[in-house]
TORZA-72591 format. One record per atom (N, C-alpha, C): x, z, y. Coordinates in steps of 0.2 Angstrom, whole numbers, padded with zeros to 4 digits, always signed. Atoms other than C-alpha are relative to their C-alpha. Layout:
<torlums>
XZY
...
</torlums>
This chain:
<torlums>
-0006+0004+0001
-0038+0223+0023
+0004+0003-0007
-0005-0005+0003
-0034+0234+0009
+0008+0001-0001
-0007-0001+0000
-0014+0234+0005
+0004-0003+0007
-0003+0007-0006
-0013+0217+0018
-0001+0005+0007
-0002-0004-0005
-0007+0230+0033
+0004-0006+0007
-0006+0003-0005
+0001+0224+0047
+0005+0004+0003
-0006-0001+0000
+0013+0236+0047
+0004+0000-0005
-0002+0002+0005
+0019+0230+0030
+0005-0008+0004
-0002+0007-0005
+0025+0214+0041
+0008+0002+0001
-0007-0001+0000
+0044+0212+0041
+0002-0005+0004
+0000+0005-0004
+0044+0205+0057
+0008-0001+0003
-0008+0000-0003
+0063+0198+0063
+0000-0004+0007
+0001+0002-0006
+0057+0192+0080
+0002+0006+0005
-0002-0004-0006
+0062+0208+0090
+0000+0004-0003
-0003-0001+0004
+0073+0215+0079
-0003+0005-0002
+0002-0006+0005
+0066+0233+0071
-0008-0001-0001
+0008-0001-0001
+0046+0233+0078
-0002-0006-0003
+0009+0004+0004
+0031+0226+0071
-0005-0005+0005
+0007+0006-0007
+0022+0211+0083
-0005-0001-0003
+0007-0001+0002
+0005+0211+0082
-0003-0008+0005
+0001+0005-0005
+0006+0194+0095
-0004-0006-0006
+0002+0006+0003
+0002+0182+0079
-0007+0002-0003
+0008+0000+0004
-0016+0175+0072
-0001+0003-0006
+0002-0005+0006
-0024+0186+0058
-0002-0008-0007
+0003+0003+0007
-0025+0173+0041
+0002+0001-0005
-0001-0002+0009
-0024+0174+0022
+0006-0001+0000
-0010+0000+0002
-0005+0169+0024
+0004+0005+0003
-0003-0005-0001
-0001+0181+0034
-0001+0005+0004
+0001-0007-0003
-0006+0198+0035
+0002+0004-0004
-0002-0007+0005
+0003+0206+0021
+0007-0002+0000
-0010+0002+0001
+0021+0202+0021
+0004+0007-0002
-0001+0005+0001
+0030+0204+0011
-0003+0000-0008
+0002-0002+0009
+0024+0200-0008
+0003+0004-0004
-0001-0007+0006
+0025+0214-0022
-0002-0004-0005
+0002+0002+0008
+0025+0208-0041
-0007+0003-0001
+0007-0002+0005
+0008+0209-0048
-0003-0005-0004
+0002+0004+0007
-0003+0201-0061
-0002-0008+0005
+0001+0007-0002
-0004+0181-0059
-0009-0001-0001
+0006+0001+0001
-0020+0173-0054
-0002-0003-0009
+0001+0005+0003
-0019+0163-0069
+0001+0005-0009
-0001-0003+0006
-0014+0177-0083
+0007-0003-0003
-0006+0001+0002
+0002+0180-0094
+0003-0008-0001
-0005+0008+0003
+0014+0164-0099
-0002+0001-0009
+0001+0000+0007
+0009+0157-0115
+0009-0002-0002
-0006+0004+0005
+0024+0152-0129
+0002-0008+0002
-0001+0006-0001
+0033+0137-0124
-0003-0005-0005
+0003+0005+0001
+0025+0120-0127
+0006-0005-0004
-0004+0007+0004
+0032+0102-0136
+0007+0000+0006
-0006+0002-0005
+0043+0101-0119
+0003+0006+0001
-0003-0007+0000
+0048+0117-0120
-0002+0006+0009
+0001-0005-0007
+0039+0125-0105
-0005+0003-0001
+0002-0006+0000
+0030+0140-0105
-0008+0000+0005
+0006-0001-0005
+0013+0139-0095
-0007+0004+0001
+0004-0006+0003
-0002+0151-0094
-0006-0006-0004
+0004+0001+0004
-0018+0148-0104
-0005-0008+0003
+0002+0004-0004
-0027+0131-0101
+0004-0006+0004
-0002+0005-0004
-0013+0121-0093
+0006-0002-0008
-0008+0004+0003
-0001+0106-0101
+0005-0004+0003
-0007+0006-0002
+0015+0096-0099
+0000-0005-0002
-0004+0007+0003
+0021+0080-0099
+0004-0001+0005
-0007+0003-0002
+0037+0071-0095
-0001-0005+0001
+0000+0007-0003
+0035+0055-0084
+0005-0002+0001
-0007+0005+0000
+0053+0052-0081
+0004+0003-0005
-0008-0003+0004
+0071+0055-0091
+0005-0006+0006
-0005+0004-0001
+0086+0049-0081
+0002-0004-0002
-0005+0005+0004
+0093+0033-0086
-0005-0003-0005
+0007+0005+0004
+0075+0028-0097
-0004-0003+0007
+0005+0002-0005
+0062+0019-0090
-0007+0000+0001
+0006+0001-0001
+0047+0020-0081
-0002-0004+0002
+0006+0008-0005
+0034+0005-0079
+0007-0003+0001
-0004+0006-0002
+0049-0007-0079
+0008+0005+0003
-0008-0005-0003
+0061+0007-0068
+0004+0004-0004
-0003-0008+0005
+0074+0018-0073
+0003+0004+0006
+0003-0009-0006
+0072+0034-0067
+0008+0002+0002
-0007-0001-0003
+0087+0039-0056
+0001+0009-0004
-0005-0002+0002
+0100+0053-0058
-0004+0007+0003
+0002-0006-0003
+0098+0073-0053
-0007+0000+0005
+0007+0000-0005
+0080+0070-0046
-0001+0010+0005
+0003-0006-0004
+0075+0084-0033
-0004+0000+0004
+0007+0000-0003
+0064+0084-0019
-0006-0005-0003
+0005+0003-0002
+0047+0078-0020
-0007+0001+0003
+0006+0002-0004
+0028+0073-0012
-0003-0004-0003
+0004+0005+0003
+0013+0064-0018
-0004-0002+0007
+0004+0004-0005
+0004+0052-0006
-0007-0005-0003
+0007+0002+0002
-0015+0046-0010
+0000-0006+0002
-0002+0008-0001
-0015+0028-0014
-0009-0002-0005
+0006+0005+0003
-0034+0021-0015
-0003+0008-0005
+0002-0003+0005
-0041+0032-0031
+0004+0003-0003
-0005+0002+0002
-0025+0033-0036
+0008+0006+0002
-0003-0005-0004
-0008+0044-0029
+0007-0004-0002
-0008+0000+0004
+0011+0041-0029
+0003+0005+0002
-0004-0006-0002
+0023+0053-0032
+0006-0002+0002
-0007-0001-0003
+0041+0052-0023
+0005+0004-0002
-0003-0003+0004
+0054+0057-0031
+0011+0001+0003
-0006+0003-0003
+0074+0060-0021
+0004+0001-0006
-0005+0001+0004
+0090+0057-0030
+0005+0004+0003
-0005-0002-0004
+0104+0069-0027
+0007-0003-0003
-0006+0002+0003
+0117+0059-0033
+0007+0001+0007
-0005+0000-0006
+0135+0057-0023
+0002-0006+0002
-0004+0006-0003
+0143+0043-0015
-0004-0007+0002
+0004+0003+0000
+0131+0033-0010
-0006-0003-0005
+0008+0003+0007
+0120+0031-0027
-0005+0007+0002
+0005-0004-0001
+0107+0043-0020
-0006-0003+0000
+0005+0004-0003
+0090+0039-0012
-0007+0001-0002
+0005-0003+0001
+0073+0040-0018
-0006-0005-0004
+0004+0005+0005
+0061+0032-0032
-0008+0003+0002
+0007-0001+0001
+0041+0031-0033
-0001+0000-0008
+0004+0003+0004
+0029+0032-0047
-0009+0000+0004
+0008+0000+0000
+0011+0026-0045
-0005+0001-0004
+0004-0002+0006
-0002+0033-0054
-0008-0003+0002
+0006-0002+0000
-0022+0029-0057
-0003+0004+0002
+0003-0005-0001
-0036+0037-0055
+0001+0005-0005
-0003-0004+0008
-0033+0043-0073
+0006+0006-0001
-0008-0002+0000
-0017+0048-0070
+0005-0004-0004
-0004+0004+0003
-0011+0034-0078
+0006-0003+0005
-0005+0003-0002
+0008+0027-0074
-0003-0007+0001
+0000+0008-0002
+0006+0010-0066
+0005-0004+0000
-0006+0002-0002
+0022+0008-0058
+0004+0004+0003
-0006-0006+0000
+0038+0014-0054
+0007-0005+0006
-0002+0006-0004
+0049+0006-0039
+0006+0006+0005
-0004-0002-0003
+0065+0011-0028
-0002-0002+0008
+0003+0002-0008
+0059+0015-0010
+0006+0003+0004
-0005-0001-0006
+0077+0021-0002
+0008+0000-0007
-0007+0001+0005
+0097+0016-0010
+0005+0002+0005
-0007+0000-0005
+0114+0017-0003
+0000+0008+0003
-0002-0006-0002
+0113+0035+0002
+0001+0006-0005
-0003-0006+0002
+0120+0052-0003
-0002+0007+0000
+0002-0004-0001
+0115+0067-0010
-0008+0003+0005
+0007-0001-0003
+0096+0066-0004
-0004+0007-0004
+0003-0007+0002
+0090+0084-0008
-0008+0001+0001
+0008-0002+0003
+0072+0088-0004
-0001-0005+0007
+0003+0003-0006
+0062+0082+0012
-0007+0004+0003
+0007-0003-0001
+0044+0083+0017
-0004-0008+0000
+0004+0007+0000
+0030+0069+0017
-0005+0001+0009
+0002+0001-0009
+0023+0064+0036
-0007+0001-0001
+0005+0002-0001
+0005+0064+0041
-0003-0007-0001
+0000+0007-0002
+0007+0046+0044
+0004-0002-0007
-0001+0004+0010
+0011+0043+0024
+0006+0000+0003
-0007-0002+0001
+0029+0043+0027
+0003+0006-0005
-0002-0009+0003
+0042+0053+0015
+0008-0001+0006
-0007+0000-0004
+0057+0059+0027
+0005+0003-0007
-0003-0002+0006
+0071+0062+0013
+0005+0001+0004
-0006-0004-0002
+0086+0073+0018
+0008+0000-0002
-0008+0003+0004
+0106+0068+0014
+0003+0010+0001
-0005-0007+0001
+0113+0087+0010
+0009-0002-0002
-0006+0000+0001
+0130+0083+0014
+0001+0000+0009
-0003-0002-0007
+0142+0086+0029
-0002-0005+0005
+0002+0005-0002
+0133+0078+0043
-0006-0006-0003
+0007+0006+0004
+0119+0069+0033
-0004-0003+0005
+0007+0002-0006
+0103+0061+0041
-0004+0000-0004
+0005+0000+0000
+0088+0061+0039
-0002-0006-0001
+0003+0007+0002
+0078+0045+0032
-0005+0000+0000
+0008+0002-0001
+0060+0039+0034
-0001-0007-0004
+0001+0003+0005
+0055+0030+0018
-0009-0002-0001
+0004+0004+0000
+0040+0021+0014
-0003+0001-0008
+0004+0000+0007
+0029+0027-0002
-0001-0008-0002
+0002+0006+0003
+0023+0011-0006
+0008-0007-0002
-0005+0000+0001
+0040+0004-0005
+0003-0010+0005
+0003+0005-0004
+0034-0011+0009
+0006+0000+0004
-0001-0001-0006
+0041-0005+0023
+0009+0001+0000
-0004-0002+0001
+0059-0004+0025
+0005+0006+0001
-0002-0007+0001
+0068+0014+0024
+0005-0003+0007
-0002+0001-0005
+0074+0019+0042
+0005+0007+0000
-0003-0005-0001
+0088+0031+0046
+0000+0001+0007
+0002-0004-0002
+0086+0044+0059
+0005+0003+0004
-0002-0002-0002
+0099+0047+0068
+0000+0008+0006
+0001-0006-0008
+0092+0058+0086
-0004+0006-0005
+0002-0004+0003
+0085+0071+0070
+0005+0004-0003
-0005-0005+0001
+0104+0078+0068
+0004-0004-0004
-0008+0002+0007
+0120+0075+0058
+0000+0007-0003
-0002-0006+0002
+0120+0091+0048
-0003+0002-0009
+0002-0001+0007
+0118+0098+0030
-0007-0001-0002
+0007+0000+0000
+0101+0093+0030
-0003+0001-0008
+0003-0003+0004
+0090+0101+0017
-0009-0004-0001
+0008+0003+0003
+0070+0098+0019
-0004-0001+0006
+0002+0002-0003
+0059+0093+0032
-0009+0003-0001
+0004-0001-0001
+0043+0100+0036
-0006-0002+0007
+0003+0002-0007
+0030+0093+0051
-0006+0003+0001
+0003-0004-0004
+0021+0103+0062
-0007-0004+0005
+0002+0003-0003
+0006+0091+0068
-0005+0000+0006
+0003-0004-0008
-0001+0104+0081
+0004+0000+0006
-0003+0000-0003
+0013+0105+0090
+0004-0007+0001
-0006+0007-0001
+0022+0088+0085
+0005+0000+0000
-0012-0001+0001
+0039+0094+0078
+0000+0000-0008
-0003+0000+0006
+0046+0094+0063
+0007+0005-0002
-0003-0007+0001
+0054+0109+0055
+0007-0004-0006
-0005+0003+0001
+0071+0106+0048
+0005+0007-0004
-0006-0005+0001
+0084+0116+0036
+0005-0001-0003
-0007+0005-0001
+0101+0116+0034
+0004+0006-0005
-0001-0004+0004
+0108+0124+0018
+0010-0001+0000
-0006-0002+0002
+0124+0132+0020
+0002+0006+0002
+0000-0009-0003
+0128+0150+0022
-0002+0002+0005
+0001-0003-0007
+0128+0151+0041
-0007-0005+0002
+0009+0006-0003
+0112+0138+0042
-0001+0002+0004
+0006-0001-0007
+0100+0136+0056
-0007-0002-0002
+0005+0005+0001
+0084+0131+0056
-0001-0002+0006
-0001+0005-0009
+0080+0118+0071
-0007-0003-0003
+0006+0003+0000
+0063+0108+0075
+0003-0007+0005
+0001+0007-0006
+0063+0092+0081
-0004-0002+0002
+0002+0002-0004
+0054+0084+0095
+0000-0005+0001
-0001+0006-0002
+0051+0068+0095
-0001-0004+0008
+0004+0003-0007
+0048+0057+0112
-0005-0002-0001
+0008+0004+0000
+0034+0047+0104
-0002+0003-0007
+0001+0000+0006
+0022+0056+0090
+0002-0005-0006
+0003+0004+0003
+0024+0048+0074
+0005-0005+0001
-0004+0005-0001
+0040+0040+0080
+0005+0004-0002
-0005-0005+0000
+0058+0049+0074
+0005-0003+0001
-0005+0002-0001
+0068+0038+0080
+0006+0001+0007
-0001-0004-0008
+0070+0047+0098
-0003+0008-0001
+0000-0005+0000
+0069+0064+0103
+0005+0007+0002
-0006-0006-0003
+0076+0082+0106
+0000+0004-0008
+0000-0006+0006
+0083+0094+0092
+0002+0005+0001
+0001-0007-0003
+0082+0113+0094
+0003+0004-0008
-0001-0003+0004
+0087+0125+0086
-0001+0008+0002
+0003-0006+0000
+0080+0144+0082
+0004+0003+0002
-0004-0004+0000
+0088+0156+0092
-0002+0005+0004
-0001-0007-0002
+0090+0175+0098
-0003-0001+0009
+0004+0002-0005
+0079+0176+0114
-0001+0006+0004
+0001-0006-0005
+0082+0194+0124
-0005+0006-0006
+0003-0005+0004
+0073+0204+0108
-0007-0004-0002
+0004+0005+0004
+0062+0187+0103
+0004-0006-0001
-0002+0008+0004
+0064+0169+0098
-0003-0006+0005
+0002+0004-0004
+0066+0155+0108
+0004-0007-0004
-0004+0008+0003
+0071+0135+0103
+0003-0002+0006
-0007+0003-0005
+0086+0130+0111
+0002-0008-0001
+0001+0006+0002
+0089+0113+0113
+0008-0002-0003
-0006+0000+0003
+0107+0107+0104
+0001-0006+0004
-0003+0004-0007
+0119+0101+0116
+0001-0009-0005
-0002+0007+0001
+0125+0086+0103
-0003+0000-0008
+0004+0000+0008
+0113+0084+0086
+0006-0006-0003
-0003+0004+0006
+0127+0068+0082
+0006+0006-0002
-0007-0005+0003
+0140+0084+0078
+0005-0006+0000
-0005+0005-0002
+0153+0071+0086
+0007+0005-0001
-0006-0004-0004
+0166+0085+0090
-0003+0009-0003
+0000-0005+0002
+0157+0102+0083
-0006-0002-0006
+0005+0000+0003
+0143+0106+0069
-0004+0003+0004
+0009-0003-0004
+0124+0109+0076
+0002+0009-0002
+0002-0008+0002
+0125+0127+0067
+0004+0005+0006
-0006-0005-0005
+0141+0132+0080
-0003-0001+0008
+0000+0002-0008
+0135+0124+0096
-0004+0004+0004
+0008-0006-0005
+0121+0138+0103
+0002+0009-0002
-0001-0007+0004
+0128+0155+0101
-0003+0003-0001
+0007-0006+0001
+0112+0165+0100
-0004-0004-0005
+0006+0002+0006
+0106+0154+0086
+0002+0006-0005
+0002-0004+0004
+0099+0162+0071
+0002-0003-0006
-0005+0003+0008
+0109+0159+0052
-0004+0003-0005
+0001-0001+0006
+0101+0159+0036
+0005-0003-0006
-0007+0001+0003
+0113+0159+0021
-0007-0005-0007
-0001+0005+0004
+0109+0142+0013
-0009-0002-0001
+0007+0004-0001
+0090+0134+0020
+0000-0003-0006
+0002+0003+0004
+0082+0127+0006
-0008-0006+0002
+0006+0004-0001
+0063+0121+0005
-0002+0002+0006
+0003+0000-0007
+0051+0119+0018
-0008-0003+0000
+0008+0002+0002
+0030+0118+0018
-0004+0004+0006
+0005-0003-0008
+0020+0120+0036
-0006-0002-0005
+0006+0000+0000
+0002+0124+0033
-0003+0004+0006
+0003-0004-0004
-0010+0131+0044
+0004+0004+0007
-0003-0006-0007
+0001+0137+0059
+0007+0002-0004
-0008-0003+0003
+0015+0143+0047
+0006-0006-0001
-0006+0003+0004
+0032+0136+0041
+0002+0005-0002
-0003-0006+0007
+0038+0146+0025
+0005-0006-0002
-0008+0003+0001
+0055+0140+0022
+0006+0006-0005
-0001-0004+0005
+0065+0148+0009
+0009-0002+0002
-0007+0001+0001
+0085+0154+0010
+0002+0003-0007
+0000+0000+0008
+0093+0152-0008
+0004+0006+0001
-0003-0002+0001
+0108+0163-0003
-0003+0007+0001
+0005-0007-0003
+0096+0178+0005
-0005+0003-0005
+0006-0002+0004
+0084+0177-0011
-0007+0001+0004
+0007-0003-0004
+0069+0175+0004
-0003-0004+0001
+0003+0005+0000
+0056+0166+0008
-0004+0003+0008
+0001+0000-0009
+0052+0165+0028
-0005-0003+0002
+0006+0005-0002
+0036+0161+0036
+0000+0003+0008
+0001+0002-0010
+0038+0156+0056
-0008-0002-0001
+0007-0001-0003
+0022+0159+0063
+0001-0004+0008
-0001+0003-0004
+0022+0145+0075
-0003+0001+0009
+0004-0001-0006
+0008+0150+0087
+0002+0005+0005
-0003-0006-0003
+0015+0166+0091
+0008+0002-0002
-0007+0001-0002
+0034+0163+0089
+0001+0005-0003
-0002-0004+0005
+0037+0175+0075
+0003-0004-0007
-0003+0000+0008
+0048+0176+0060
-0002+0005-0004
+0003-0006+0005
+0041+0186+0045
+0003-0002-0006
-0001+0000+0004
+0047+0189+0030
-0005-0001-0006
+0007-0002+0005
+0036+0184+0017
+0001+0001-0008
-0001-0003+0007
+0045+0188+0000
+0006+0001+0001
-0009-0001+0001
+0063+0196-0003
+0002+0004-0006
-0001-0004+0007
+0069+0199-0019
+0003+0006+0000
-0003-0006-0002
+0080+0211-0014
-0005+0006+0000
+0007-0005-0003
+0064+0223-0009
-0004+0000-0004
+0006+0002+0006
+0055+0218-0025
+0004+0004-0007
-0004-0002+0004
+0059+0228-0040
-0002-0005-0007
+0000+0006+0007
+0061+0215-0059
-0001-0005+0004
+0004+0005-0004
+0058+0204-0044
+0001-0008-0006
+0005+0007+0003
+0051+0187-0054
+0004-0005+0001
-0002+0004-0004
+0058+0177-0041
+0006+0000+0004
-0006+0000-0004
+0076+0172-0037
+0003-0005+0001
+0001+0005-0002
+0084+0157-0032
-0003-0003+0003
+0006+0001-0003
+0071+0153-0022
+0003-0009+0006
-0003+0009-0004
+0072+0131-0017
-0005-0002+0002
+0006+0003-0002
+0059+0122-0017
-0006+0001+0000
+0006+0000-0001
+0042+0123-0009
-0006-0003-0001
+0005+0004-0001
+0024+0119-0009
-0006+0004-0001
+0006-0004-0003
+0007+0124-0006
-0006-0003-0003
+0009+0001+0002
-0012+0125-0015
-0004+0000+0005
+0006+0000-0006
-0027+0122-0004
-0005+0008+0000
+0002-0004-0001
-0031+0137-0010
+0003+0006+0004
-0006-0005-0001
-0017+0146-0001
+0006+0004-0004
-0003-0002+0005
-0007+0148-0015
+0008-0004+0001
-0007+0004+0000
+0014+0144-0012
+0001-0001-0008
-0001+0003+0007
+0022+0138-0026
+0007-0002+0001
-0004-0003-0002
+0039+0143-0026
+0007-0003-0006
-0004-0001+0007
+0054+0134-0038
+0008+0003+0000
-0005-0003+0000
+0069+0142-0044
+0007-0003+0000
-0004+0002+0005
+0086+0136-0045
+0005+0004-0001
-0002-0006+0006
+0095+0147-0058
-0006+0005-0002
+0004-0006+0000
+0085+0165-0058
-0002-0003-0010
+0001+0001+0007
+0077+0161-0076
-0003-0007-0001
+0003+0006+0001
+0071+0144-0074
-0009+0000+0001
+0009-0001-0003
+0053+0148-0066
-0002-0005+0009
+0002+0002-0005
+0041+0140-0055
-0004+0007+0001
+0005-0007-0003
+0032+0156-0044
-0004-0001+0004
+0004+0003-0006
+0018+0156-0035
-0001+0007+0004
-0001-0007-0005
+0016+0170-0019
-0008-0003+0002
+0005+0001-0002
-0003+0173-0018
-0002-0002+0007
+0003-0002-0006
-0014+0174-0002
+0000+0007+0003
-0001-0010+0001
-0015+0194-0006
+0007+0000-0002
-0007-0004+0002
+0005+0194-0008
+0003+0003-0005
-0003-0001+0005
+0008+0193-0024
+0004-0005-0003
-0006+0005+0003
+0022+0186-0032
+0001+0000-0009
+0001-0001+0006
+0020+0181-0052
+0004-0008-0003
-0001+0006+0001
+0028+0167-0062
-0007-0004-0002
+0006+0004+0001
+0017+0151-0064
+0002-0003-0009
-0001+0003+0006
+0027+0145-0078
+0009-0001-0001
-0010-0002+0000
+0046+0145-0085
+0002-0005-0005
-0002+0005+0003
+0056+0131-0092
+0009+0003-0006
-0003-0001+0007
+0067+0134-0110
+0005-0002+0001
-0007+0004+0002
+0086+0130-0113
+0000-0005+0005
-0002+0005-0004
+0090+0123-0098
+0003+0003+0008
-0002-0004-0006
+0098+0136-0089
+0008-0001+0003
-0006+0004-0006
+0113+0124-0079
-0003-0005+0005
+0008+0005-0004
+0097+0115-0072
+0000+0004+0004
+0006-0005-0006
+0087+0121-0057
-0006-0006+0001
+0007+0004-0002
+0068+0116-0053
+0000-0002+0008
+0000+0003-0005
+0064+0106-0040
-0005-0003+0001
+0006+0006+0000
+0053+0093-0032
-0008+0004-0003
+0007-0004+0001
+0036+0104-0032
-0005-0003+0002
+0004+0006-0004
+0021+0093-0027
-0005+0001-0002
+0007+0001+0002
+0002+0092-0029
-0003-0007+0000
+0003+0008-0002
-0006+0074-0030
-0007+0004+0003
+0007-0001-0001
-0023+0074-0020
-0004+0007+0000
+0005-0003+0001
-0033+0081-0029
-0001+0009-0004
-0001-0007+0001
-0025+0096-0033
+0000+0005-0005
+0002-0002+0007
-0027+0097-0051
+0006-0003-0004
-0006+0001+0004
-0010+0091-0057
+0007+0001+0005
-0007-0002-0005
+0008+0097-0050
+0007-0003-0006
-0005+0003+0002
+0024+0089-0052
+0006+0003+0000
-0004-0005-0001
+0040+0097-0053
+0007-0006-0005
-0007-0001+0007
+0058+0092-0059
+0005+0005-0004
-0009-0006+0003
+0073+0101-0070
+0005-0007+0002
-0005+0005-0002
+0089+0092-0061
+0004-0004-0003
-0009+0000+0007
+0102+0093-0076
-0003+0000-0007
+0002+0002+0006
+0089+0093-0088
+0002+0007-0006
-0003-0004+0004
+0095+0102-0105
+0008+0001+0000
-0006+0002+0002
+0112+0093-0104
+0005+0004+0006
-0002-0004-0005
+0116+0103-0088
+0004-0006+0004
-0001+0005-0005
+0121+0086-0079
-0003-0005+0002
+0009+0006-0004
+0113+0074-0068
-0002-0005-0002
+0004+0008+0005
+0111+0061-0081
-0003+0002-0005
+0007-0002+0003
+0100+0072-0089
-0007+0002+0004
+0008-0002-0004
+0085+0074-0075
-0004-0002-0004
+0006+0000+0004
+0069+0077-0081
-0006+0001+0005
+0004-0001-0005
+0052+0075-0071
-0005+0003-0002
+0004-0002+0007
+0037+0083-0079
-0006-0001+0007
+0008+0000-0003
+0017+0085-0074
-0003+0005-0003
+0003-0006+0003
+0008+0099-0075
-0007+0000+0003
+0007-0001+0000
-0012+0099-0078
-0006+0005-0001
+0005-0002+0000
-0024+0109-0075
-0005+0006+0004
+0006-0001-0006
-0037+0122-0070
+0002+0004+0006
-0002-0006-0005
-0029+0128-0054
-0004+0001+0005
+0006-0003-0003
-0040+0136-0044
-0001-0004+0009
+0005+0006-0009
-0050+0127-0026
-0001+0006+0004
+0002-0003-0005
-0053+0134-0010
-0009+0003-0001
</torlums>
């Protein structure tokens, strides 16, 4: 195992000890990440777009808020997103955190090539759409970060029309993750006292019904408790279960293989629930890292190689990626654009190009989003 120990494990399921109940794999048996040398080698000299990447990889910029793409114009404060495999082809999704109901969530579609085809609004009229997650069942669910929000089920292609999701809560909603073993969908809610909650649908593959839970304190474990009123009619979901669990300001969110690694911005951590065996493990904390790399910790997402991919919003304007061996190293850092945060982390397909936006851009507000593309040789299972 060499360093990957399992008494390195910074399990918070029964408060001080070390559980040994969860399955043995490359995500997690070494907790929590230590700075060391990136798969990829040092960061070269910022590029044309001013981004900083290692040797071997480039940029380009497919949106600017307020220009256009393929005919659209690219919305306002871009953050979450997800790409969806369309024929030979992929779309990326892209949320808008804008306010007041100018929020929502745009597409582009690209070729085989990677060429821009189109560009089209697949969710409007809502608020503050922060990250999400994308479904099995090609669905993006997009997140409203505001008091009380909902939860949306939007339509890559931009066909179908965009469904709001009441029985998934009223509450700060942040990012959405789904769990296809179990058939829940992982849920985080960014505000000091946060929770994280799963929901439960009644019918796979439907969210339109259901039960919503939320993580809580269990006799010296972890148990999901179900929340007495997810419309927060009369309380907020975070207050309604006294033995729930608070993290100060849920961010991303990316289930692979058995896990949910979800990341709290306030706590500088990044959290991997161990779903099979009902643990929470710490799987990176700046705090515990010395020069740690990695702060602001938002948005998620994940290489087929095992690889997180970590972005920041403030810290130095880095995306990080936390190996399989538990290393933590920048992937690449964005220039003069320190009123910005990155966001929207994504792979299309095939695993050879990653997507990411800056919110505020250089101008440090949300009618400077910037969306960019990043190609090249990242490494395969």
């Amino acid at each position: 195992m060499r360093r990957r120990d399992f008494l390195r494990a910074a399990v918070l399921g029964a408060g001080t000890s070390v559980a040994f109940g969860f399955s043995v794999t490359r995500q997690a048996i070494a907790f929590p990440a230590v700075v060391g040398q990136s798969p990829y080698g040092e960061l070269l000299g910022p590029d044309a777009n001013g981004i900083m990447l290692p040797k071997g990889f480039t940029s380009r910029i497919i949106g600017r808020t307020g220009e256009q793409v393929a005919g659209h114009t690219w919305h306002g404060a871009p953050d979450g997103g997800a790409c969806f495999a369309d024929g030979d082809g992929w779309i990326y999704v892209s949320n808008s955190e804008l306010e007041n109901g100018d929020g929502g969530v745009s597409a582009v579609k690209f070729d085989s090539a990677g060429e821009i085809t189109d560009a089209y609004r697949i969710l409007s009229g809502t608020t503050r759409n922060c990250s999400g997650g994308p479904t099995p069942w090609n669905t993006w669910l997009s997140c409203e970060e505001t008091d009380r929000g909902y939860v949306f089920e939007a339509d890559p292609w931009g066909v179908r029309e965009a469904k709001q999701h009441p029985a998934m809560g009223r509450l700060t909603h942040e990012a959405a993750a789904v769990d296809p073993e179990r058939k829940v969908v992982y849920l985080t809610e960014d505000e000091p006292d946060g929770c994280f909650y799963r929901f439960v649908p009644t019918t796979w593959e439907d969210m339109s019904a259901g039960t919503l839970q939320v993580l809580a304190d269990d006799n010296g474990g972890l148990a999901w408790v179900d929340v007495p009123d997810p419309s927060a009619a009369d309380q907020q979901t975070r207050d309604q279960v006294a033995s729930a669990r608070h993290f100060d300001g849920g961010e991303g969110a990316y289930y692979s293989g058995g896990t949910c690694y979800f990341t709290a911005k306030g706590e500088n951590r990044v959290y991997a629930y161990d779903a099979a065996g009902n643990v929470l493990n710490v799987a990176y904390a700046a705090d515990e890292v010395p020069d740690a790399p990695l702060t602001g910790v938002d948005n998620i997402t994940g290489a087929a190689v095992g690889d997180l991919y970590v972005a920041e919003d403030g810290g130095n304007m880095e995306v990080c990626l936390i190996t399989p061996d538990d290393v933590v190293a920048p992937f690449l850092r964005v220039l003069d654009q320190d009123e910005s945060e990155l966001c929207g982390v994504a792979f299309n397909p095939a695993g050879d190009r990653l997507y990411f936006s800056s919110q505020r851009g250089t101008s440090g507000a949300s009618s400077g989003g910037i969306t960019y593309e990043v190609t090249g040789p990242f490494r395969k299972p």
